[in-house]
PAMARKE-504144 format. One record per residue (C-alpha): residue in three letters; x, y, z; residue number from 1. Coordinates in pm, 1 decimal, always signed. Example, Ala and Ser with C-alpha at 12.3 -4.5 7.8 and 13.67 -1.06 7.14 Angstrom:
BEGIN
   residu         px         py         pz   num
      Ala    +1230.0     -450.0     +780.0     1
      Ser    +1367.0     -106.0     +714.0     2
! end
This chain:
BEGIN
   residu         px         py         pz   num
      Unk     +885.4    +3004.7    -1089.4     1
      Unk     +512.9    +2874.7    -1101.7     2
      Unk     +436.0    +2574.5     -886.8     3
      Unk     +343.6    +2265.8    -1003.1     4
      Unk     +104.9    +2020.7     -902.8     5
      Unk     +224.3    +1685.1     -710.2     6
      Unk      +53.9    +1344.3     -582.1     7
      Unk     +176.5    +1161.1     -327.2     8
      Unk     +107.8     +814.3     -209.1     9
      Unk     +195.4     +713.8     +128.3    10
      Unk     +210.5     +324.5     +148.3    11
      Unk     +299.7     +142.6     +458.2    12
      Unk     +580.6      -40.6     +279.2    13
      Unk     +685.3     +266.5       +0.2    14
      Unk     +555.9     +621.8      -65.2    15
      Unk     +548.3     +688.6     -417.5    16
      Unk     +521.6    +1151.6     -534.9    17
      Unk     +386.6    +1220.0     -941.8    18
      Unk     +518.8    +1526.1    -1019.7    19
      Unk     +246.7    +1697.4    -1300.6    20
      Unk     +417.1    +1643.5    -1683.0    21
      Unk     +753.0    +1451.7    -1495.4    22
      Unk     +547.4    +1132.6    -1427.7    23
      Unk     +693.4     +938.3    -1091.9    24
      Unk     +944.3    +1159.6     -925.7    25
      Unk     +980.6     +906.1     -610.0    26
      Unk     +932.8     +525.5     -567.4    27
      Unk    +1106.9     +487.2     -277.0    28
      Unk    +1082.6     +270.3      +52.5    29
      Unk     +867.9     +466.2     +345.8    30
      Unk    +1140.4     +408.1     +627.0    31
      Unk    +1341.7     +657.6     +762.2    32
      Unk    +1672.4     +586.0     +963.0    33
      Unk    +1742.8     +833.0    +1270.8    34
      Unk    +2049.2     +854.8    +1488.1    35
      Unk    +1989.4     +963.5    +1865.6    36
      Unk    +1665.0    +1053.3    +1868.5    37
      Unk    +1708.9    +1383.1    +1601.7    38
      Unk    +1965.3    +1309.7    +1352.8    39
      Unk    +1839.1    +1216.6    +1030.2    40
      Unk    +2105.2     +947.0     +822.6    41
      Unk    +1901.0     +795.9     +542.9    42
      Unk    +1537.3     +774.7     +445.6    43
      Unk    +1376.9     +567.3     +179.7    44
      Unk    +1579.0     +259.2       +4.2    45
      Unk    +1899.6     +376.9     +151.6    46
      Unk    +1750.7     +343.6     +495.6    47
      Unk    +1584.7      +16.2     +410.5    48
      Unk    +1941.2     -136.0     +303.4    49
      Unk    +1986.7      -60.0     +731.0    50
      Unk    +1654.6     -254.8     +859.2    51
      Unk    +1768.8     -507.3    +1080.1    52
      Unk    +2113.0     -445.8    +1057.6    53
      Unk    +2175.5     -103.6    +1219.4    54
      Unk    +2341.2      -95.7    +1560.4    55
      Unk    +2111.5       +2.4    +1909.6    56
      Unk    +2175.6     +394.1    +1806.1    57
      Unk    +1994.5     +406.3    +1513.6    58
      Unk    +1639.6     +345.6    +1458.1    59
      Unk    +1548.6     +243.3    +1145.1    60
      Unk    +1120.8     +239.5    +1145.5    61
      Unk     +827.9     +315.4     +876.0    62
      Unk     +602.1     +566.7     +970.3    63
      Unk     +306.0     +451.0     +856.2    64
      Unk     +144.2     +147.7     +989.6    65
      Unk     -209.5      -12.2     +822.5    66
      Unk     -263.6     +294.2     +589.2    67
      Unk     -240.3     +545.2     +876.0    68
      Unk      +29.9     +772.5    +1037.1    69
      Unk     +185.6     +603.6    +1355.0    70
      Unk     +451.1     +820.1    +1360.3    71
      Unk     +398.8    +1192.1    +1265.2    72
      Unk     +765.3    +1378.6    +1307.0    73
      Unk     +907.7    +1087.6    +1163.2    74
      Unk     +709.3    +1100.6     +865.4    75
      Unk     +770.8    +1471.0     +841.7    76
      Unk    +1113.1    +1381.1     +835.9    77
      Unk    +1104.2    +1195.4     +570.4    78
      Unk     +882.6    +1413.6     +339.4    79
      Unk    +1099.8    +1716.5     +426.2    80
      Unk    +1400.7    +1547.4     +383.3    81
      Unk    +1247.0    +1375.8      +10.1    82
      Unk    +1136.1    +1761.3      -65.5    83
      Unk    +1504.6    +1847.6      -60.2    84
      Unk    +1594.9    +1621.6     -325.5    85
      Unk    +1258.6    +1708.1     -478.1    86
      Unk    +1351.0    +2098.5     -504.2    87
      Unk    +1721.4    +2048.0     -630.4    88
      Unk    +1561.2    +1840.5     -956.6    89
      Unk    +1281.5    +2129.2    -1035.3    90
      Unk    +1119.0    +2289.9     -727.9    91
      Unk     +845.2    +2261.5     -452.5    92
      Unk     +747.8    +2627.1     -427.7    93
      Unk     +372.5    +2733.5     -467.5    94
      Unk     +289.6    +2375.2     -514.9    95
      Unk      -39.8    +2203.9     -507.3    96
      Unk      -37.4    +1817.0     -349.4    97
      Unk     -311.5    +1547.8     -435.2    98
      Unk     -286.9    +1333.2      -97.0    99
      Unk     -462.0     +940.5     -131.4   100
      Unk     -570.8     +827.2     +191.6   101
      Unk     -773.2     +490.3     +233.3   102
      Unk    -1155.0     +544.1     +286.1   103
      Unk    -1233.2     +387.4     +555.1   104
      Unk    -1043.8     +564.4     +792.9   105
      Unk    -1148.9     +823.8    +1097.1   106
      Unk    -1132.8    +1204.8     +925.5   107
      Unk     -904.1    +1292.8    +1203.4   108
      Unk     -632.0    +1000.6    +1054.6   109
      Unk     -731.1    +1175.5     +761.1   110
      Unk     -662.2    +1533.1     +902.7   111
      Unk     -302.1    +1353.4    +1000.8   112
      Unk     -241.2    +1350.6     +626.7   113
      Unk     -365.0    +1688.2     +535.3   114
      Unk     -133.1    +1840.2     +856.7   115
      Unk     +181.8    +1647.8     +754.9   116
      Unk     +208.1    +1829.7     +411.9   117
      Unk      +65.5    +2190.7     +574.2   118
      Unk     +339.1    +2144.9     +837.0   119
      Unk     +604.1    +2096.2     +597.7   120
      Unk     +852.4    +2268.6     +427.3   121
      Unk     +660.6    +2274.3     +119.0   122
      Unk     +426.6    +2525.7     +201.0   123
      Unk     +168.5    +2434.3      -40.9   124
      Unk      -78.7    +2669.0     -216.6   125
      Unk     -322.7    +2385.4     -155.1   126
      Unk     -390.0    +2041.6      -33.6   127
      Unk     -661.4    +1772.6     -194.5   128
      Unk     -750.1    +1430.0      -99.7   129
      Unk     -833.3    +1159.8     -373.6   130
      Unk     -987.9     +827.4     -195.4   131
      Unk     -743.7     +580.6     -281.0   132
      Unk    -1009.3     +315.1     -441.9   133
      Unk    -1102.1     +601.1     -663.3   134
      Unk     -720.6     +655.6     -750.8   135
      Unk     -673.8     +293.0     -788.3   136
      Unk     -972.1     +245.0    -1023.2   137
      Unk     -795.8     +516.8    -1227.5   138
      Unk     -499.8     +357.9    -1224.2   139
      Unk     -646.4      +65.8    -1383.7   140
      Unk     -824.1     +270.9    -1628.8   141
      Unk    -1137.7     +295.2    -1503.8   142
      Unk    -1424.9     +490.5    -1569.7   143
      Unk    -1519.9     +596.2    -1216.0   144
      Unk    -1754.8     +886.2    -1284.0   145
      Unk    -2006.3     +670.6    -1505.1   146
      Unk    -2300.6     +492.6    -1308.4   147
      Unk    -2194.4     +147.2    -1368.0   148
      Unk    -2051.4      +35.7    -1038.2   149
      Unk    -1681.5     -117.0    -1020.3   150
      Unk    -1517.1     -318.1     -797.1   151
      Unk    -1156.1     -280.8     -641.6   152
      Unk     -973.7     -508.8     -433.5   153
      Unk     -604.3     -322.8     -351.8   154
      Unk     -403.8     -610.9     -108.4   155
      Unk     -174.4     -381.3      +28.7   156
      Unk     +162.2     -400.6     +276.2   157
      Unk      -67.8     -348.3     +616.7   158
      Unk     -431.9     -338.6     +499.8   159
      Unk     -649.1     -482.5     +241.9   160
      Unk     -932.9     -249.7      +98.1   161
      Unk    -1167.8     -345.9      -82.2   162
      Unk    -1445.2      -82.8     -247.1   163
      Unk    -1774.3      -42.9     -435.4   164
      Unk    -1745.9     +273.3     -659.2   165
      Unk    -2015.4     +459.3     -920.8   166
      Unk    -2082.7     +790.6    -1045.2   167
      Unk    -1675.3     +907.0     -892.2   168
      Unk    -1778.0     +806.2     -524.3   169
      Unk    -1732.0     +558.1     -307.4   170
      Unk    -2050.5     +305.3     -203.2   171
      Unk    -1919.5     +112.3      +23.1   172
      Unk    -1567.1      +59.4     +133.1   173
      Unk    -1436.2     -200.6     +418.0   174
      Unk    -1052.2     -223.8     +523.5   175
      Unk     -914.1     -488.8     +707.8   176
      Unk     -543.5     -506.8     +858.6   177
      Unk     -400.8     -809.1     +647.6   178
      Unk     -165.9     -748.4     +381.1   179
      Unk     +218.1     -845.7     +260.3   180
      Unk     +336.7     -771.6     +567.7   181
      Unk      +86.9    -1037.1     +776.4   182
      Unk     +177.7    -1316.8     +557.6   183
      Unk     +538.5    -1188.7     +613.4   184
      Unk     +523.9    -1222.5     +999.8   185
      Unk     +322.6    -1563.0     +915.3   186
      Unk     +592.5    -1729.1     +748.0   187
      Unk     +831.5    -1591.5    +1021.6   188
      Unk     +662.5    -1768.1    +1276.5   189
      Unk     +614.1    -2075.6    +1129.3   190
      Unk     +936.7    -2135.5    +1028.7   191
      Unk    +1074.8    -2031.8    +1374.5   192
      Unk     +827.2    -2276.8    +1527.4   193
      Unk     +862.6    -2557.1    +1279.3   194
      Unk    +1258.4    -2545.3    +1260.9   195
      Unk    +1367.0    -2358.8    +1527.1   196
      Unk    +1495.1    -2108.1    +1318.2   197
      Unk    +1443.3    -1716.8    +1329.3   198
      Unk    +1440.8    -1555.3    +1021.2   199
      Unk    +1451.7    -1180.2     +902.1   200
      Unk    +1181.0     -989.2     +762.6   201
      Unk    +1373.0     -946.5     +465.2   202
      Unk    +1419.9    -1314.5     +433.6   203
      Unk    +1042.0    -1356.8     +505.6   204
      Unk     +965.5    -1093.9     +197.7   205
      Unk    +1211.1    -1294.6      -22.2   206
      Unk    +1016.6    -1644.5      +68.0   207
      Unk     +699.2    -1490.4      +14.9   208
      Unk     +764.3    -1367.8     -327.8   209
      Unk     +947.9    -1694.0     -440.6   210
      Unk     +731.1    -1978.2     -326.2   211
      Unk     +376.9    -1814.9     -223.5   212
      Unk      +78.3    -1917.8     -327.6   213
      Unk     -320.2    -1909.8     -289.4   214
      Unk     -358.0    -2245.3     -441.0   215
      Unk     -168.4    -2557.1     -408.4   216
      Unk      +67.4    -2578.3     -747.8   217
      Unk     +370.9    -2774.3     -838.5   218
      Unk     +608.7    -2819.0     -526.4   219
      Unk     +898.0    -2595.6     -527.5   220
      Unk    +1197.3    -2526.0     -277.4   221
      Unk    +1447.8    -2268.3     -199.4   222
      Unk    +1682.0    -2219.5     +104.0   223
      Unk    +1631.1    -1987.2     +415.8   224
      Unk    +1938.9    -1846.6     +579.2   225
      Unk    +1900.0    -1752.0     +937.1   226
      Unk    +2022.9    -1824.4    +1376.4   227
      Unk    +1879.5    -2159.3    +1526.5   228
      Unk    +1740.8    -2061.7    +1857.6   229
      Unk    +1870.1    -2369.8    +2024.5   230
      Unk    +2241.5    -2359.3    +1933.6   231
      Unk    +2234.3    -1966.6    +1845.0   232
      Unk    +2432.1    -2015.5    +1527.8   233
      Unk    +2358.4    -1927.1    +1180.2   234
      Unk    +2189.4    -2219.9     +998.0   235
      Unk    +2008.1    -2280.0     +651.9   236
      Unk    +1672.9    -2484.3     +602.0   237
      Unk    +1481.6    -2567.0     +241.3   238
      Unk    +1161.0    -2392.2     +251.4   239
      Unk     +893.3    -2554.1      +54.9   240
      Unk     +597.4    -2389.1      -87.1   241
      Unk     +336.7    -2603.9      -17.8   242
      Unk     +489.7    -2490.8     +369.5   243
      Unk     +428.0    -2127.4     +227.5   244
      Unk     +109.3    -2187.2     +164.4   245
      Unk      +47.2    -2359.0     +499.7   246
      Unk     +150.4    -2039.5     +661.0   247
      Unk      -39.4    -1785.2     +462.9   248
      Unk     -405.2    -1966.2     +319.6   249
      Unk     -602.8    -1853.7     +680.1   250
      Unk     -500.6    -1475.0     +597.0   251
      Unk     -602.2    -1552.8     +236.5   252
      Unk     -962.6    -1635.7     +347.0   253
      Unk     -945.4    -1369.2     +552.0   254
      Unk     -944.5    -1112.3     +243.0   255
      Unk    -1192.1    -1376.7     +119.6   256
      Unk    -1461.4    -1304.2     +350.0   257
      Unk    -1392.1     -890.1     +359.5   258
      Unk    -1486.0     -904.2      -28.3   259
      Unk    -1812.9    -1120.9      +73.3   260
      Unk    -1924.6     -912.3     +284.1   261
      Unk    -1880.8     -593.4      +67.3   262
      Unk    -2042.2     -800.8     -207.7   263
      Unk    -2355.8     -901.4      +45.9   264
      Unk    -2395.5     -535.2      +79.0   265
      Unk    -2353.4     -421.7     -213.7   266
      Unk    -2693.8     -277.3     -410.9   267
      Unk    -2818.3     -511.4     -626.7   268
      Unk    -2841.2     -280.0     -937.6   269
      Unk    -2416.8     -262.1     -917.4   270
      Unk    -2418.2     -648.6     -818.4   271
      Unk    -2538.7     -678.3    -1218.5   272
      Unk    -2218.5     -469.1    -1285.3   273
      Unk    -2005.0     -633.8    -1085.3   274
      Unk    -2112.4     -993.7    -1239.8   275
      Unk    -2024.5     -827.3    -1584.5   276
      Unk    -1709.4     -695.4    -1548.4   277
      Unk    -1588.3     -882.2    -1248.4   278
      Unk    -1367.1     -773.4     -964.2   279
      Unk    -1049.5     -528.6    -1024.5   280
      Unk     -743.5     -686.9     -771.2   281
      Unk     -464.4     -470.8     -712.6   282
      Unk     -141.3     -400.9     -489.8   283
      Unk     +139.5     -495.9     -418.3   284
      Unk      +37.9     -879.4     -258.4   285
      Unk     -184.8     -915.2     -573.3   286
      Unk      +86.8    -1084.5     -739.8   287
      Unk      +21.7    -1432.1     -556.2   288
      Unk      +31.4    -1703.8     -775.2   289
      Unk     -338.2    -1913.7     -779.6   290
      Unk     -466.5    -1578.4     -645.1   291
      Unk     -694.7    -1532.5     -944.0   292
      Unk     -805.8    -1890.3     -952.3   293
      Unk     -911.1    -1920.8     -545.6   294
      Unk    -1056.1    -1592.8     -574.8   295
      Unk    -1313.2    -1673.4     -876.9   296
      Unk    -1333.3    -2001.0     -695.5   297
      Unk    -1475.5    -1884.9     -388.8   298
      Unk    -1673.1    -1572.3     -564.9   299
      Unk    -1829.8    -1721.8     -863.1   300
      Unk    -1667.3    -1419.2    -1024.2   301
      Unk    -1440.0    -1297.3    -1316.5   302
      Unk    -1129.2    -1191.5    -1122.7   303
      Unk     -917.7     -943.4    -1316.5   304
      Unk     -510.9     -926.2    -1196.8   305
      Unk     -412.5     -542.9    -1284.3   306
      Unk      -98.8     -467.9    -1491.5   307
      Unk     +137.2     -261.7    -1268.3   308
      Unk      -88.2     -366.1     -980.3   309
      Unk     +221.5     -268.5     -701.8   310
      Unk     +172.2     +177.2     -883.3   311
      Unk     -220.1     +170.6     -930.0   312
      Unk     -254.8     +436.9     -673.5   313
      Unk      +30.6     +664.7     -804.7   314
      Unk      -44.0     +580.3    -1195.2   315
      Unk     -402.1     +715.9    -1092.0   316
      Unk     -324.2    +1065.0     -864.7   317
      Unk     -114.2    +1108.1    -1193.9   318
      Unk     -406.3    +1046.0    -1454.1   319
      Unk     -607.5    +1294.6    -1219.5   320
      Unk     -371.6    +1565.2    -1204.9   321
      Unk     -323.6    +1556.0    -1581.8   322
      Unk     -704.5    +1510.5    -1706.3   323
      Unk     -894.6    +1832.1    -1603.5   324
      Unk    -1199.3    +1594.8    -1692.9   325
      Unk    -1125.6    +1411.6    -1387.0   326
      Unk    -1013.4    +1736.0    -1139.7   327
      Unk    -1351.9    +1665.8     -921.2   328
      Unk    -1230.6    +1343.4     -802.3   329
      Unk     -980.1    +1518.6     -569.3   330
      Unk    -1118.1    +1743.4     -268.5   331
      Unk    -1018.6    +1944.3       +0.0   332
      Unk    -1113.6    +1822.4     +343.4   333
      Unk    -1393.3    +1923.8     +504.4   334
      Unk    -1418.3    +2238.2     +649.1   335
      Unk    -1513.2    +2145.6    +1001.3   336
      Unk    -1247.8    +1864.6    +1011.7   337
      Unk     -947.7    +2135.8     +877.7   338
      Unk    -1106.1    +2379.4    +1183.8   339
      Unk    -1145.6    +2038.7    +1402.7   340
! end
């Protein structure tokens, strides 16, 4: 059976595989549930339905932490266990993987990435990386490998990058360690500290989507379940979003000043381009109400919201694996880094 070609995204919060001609084989949470300290139970949404409710014997944890691997044999864990499922739907053999790793990252976290997939049961024919501004601005439908310069901002679960591409290579990248997640833990603590009341990061994700915004806008409520920390019992609160936004605006300005800086240095011959067509915001955070207003607001710049901003990366790895036009965006890793 010939191999096929596959891309895989590994996002803090979900890791997302294109299979070449199939389209998305696997949008799945990146969390992996272990018994003991071997026994695999659940990985991906199934093992997410567990987080924060699984008893002292099972761990329920995401491998990858801001963009990176944190922890390596549970991550192989996962991808061996998601190859499983992968080869009874149409095989793994003699395929070739397109890996996106963030840019602005040491090459040995990047050498993490390329090991994983050696290491595993796939035994691939071959391993690329695609930068995963490049495979963003792909995703959004992009032309990265003209010289006018684009800019990307992809607000992610851990990290925030935000990139200067031309000519299918990356200018100048900077990534910071805000993203859904921070604003998560944000609203956690506030609300514990405000109304003595300790929430779940489920809860947190479920505020954040419902009442967060970058920009105050018409007052809304909705109620948080969770134990009051003086009398231990369970307890509901209304949560207000101008509270949300409270929590969240200093991490906002935080992703603020990352993109001035990368526009400060940014050549001035792609600061024209970047005037013209504005700035490119992606992920899965990207979805903030007021986030488009506050951003051209404090930029003086046309801010563009993608379309499927949370599968940019994925959409992209895909778009390069089917256009042989765009094959020279992916690469193997260096020599000397594969030899270390």
């Amino acid at each position: 059976m010939p191999g096929k070609t596959y891309g895989i995204d590994f996002g803090t919060s979900t890791i997302k595989i294109y299979r070449k001609n199939d389209g998305v084989v696997v949008d799945e949470k990146n969390i992996i549930a272990v018994e003991g300290r071997k026994k695999v139970i659940a990985v991906g949404n199934e093992a997410f339905e567990m987080h924060g409710k699984a008893p002292a014997n099972i761990n329920v944890s995401y491998p990858v932490k801001y963009g990176v691997i944190a922890d390596i044999n549970n991550m192989l864990e996962l991808i061996n266990y998601t190859f499983k499922a992968l080869n009874k739907r149409g095989g793994m053999r003699a395929a070739s993987v397109l890996i996106a790793t963030p840019t602005d990252i040491t090459e040995v976290e990047k050498r993490a990435f390329y090991d994983l997939i050696a290491s595993s049961q796939v035994k691939p024919k071959s391993i690329k990386i695609v930068e995963k501004p490049i495979a963003d601005a792909v995703g959004i439908g992009l032309d990265v490998n003209n010289a006018k310069g684009v800019m990307v901002v992809d607000i992610g679960a851990d990290t925030t990058e935000v990139s200067i591409m031309s000519l299918g290579g990356i200018v100048i990248s900077k990534l910071i360690p805000i993203g859904g997640n921070r604003l998560d833990e944000s609203i956690r603590s506030t609300v514990k500290k405000s109304y003595n009341l300790v929430i779940g990061d489920r809860t947190a994700e479920t505020i954040k989507k419902e009442l967060a915004t970058a920009s105050p806008m018409e007052e809304k409520t909705i109620k948080a379940y969770g134990r009051n920390v003086v009398t231990g019992l369970p307890t509901e609160v209304d949560i207000s979003s101008s509270f949300v936004y409270e929590s969240i605006i200093e991490y906002i300005y935080s992703i603020i000043d990352a993109i001035r800086i990368i526009l400060e240095r940014t050549p001035p011959e792609i600061s024209s381009d970047i005037i013209d067509s504005g700035i490119y915001v992606t992920g899965g955070s990207s979805a903030i109400k007021g986030l488009d207003v506050l951003l051209a607001k404090e930029t003086g710049l046309k801010i563009n919201i993608c379309n499927d901003s949370a599968n940019t990366v994925v959409n992209g790895l895909g778009k390069i694996i089917e256009d042989a036009n765009l094959k020279d965006l992916a690469s193997p890793l260096k020599e000397a880094t594969i030899k270390g």
